[in-house]
N, C-alpha and C positions, 0 to 999 in steps of 0.2 A: 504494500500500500504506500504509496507517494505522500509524503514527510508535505503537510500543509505549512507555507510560509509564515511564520510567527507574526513577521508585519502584515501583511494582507490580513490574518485570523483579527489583529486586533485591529486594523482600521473596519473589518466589517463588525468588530462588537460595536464601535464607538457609532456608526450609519446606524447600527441598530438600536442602539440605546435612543439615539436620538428621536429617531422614529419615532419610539414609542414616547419619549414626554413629550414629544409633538401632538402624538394622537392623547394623551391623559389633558395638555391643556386645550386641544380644540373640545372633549368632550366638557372640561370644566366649563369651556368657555357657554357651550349649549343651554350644560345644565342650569346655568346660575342665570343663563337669559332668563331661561322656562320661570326659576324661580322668583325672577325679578316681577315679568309680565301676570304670575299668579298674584303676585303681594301686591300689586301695581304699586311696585317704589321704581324710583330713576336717580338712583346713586351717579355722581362723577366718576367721569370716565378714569382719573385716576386709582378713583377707590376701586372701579371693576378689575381693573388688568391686575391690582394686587389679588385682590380677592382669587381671581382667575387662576394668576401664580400659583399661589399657596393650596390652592385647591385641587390643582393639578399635581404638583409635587406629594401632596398625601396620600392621591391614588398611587401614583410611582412607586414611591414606597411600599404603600400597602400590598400593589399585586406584588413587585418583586419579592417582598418578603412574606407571602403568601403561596408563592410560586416556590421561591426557594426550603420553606417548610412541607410542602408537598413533596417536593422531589427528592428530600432528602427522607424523607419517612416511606416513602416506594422506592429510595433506591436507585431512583435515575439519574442522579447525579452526585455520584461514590466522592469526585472531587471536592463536594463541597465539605466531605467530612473528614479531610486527608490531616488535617491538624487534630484531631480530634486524638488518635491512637500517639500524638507528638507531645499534646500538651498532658494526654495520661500518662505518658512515663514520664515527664521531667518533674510532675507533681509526684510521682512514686519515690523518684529520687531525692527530690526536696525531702522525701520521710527516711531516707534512707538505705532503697532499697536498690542495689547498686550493681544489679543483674539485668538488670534492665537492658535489651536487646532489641531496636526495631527492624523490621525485614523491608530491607532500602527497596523497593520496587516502584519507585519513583521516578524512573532514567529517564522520560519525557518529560519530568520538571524538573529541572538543572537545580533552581532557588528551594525546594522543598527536598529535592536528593541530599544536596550537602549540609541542610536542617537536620535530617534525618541522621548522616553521617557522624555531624557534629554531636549529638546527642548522643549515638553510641559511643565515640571518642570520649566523650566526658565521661560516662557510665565507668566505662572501661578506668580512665585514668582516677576518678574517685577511688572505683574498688583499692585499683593499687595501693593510694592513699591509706583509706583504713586498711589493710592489710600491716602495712608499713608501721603504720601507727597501735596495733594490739601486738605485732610483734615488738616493738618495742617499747610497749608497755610490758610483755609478757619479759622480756629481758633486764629490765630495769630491775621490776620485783625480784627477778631470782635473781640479778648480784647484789640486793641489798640483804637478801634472805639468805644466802652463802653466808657472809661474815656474820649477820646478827646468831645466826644458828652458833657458829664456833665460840661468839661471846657469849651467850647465852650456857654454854655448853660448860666451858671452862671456869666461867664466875660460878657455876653449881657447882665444880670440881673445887674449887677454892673453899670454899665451905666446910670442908671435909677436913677436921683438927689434925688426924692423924698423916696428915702429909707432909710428907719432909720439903727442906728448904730447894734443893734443887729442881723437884717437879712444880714447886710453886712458883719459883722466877720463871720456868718454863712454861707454864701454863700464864705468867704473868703475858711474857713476853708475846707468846700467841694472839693472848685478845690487844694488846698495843700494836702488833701488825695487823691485825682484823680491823682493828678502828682506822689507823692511817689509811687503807685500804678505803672504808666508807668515806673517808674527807674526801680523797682524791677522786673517785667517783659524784662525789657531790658536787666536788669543782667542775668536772669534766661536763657534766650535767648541764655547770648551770653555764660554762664556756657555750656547748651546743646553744643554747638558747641565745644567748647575745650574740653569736656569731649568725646565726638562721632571722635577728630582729631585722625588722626593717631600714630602722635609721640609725646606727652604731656607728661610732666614730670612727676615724682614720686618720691618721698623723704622719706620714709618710715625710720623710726627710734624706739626705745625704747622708753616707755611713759607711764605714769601709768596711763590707761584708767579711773579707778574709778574716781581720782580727774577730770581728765576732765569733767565726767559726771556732778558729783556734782559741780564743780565751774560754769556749764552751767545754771543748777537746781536754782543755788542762783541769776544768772542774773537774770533769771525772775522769780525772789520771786516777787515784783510789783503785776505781771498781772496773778497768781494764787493767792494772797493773796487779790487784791482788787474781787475775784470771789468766795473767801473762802473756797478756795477749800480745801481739805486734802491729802497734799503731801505725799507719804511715800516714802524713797530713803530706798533699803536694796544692797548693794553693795559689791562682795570681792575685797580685792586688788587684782589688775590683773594688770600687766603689757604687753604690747602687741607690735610689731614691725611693725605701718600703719604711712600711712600721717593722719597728725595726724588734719593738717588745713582740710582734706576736709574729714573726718571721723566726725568734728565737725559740719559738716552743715548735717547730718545725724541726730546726736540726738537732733540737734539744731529744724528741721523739725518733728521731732516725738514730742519733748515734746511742742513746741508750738500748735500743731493741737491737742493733747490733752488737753492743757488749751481751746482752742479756742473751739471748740466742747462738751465740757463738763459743763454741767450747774450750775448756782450757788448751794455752799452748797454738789458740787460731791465730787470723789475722783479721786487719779492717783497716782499707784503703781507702782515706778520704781525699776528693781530689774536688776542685773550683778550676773553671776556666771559664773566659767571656767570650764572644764571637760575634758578631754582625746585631750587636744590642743584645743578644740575648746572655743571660748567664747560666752555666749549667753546673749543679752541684752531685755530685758521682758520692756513692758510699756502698763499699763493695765487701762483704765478708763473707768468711769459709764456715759461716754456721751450716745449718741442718735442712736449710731450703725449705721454699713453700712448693708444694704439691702444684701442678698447671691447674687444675680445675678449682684449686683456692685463689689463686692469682687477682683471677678478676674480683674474687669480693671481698679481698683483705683493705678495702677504704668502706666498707662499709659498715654503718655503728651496730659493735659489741659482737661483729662477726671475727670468730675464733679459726683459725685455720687448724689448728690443736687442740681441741679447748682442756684434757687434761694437763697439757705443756702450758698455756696461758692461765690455768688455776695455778700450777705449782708458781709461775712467777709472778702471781700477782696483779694479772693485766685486768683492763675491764674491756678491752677490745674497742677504746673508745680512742686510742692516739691519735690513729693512722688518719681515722675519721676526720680528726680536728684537724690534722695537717694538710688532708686535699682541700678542705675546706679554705682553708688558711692560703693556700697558694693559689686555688681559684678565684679569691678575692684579690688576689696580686696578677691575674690573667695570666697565671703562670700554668705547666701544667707539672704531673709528677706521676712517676709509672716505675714499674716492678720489674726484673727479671729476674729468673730462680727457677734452678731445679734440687730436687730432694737428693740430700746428700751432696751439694757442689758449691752451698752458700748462695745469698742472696743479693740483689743490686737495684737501690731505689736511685732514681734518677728525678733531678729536680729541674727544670726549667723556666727557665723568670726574664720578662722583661726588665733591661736596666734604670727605665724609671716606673713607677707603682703610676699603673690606668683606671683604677678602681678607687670609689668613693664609698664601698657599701660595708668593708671592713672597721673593724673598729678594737683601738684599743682596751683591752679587756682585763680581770685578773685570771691568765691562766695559769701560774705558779705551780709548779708541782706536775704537772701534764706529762713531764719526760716519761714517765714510767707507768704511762697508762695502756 
């Protein structure tokens, strides 16, 4: 069947529209004679032609919406009800219900297809949303429930007269790592949320990136030197225009999960180089590797690649989160390479001045080690 021209289809609605409040005000014009000649009045000719107007436009009205309830209650015009099944599910949704699925059979009306499209698109992207959202509510409670349980556990274990000194500093010591543990989660928490606000601040300035790196590297000389590891820093001077506080809990999170991951007697190669505006930050160690099917969701919050290896160290699996976070605020980007058993390589990439207004200096303190 030959596809009717959309222009011609609507210049004949408009000749036909016409027509007809032509023929509604000639018939007003009739009637309201008849009725004048009955009442023998002789209204001004102004007063007629309004009269006439208005009187004809009510019948328009009327039959059209007369015509149009007709045919939509027989069915002869399916079109007039095509919103009808659009505006039932987006009020389904509005309740919540986020299955919601229309069957696009619309392809001859382009403006009502991609209504329809769009509607599933939303459905679809809600669900994700809440999905995303009870899973990490479901994650939240159990690493708050993890440590409360061990303090709970051990403060009844201290109770007990008959225990000697040494089980008690131990039992001390456990619920003091259980609690640092919840701070640090709490920080991390409430980090997520200032970093996800809308209008957070940013203070980007000049800063010579390398010394930062390196005066972070010498904090924790400690806890790569008591694991023996072999540090190597190869660095250029780079100077760079970021926040520079919250750029610091970026390498602060890479180079601890590298000490912490990496066994005694390893290595961990940090290396800066800049190039064509960009700067690239390398940190490369012979720990235990991420699995490839981990790869891609190890920036995702409180996903564990191990999660008995991430319990014994204490993670909450919320670092890595805050740091893509943190570098996509600087239009930077930052990606993984690793196989299991060959050690790991996160790669950091940054433009040399901060393009980003959405970031905001924050207290993330303590983050290294989440």
């Amino acid at each position: 069947m030959k596809k009717i021209n959309p222009k011609l289809l609507g210049i004949a609605w408009v000749i036909i529209l016409l027509v007809f409040v032509t023929g509604m005000l000639i018939a007003s014009f009739f009637l309201t004679a008849y009725v004048y000649h009955i009442a023998n009045l002789n209204p001004p000719t102004l007063v007629v032609q309004i009269v006439n107007t208005l009187l004809g436009l009510f019948f328009t009205g009327l039959f059209i919406g007369c015509g149009s309830a007709i045919a939509r209650s027989k069915g002869w015009a399916p079109e007039m009800n095509l919103f009808v099944p659009i505006i039932d599910a987006m009020q389904r949704i509005a309740k919540g219900d986020f299955t919601v699925q229309l069957d696009n059979h619309y392809h001859r009306n382009e403006p009502v297809s991609a209504l329809v499209q769009s509607v599933n698109n939303m459905a679809v992207e809600l669900k994700q949303m809440e999905t995303m959202r009870q899973e990490f509510i479901s994650n939240v409670s159990h690493e708050i429930q993890s440590p409360l349980t061990s303090i709970r556990g051990f403060a009844r274990a201290l109770q007990n007269d008959d225990l000697n000194r040494e089980n008690r500093n131990h039992y001390l010591n456990i619920i003091e790592t259980e609690s640092v543990r919840l701070s640090k989660l709490s920080d991390n928490l409430l980090a997520l949320a200032s970093l996800d606000s809308e209008n957070p601040r940013f203070e980007p300035k000049p800063y010579r990136l390398d010394k930062q790196i390196r005066s972070l590297i010498v904090a924790c000389e400690p806890q790569w030197t008591d694991k023996a590891l072999d540090m190597n820093v190869a660095a250029e001077q780079v100077t760079i225009t970021a926040d520079e506080i919250l750029l610091s809990q970026v390498w602060n999170n890479l180079i601890h999960n590298s000490i912490k991951f990496t066994p005694e007697g390893g290595k961990i190669c940090v290396a800066l180089h800049q190039q064509d505006g960009q700067i690239e930050f390398r940190i490369v160690d012979t720990g235990m590797g991420i699995a490839e099917e981990d790869q891609a969701r190890v920036f995702e919050r409180f996903y564990k690649a191990d999660k008995s290896r991430e319990r014994s160290k204490g993670g909450s699996g919320l670092g890595l989160s805050i740091a893509k976070t943190i570098v996509e605020m600087h239009k930077g980007t930052i990606e993984v390479e690793s196989r299991l058993g060959a050690g790991t390589t996160f790669i950091v990439s940054l433009p040399m001045a901060a393009q980003s207004i959405r970031a905001g200096r924050i207290g993330l303190e303590g983050l290294a080690d989440s």
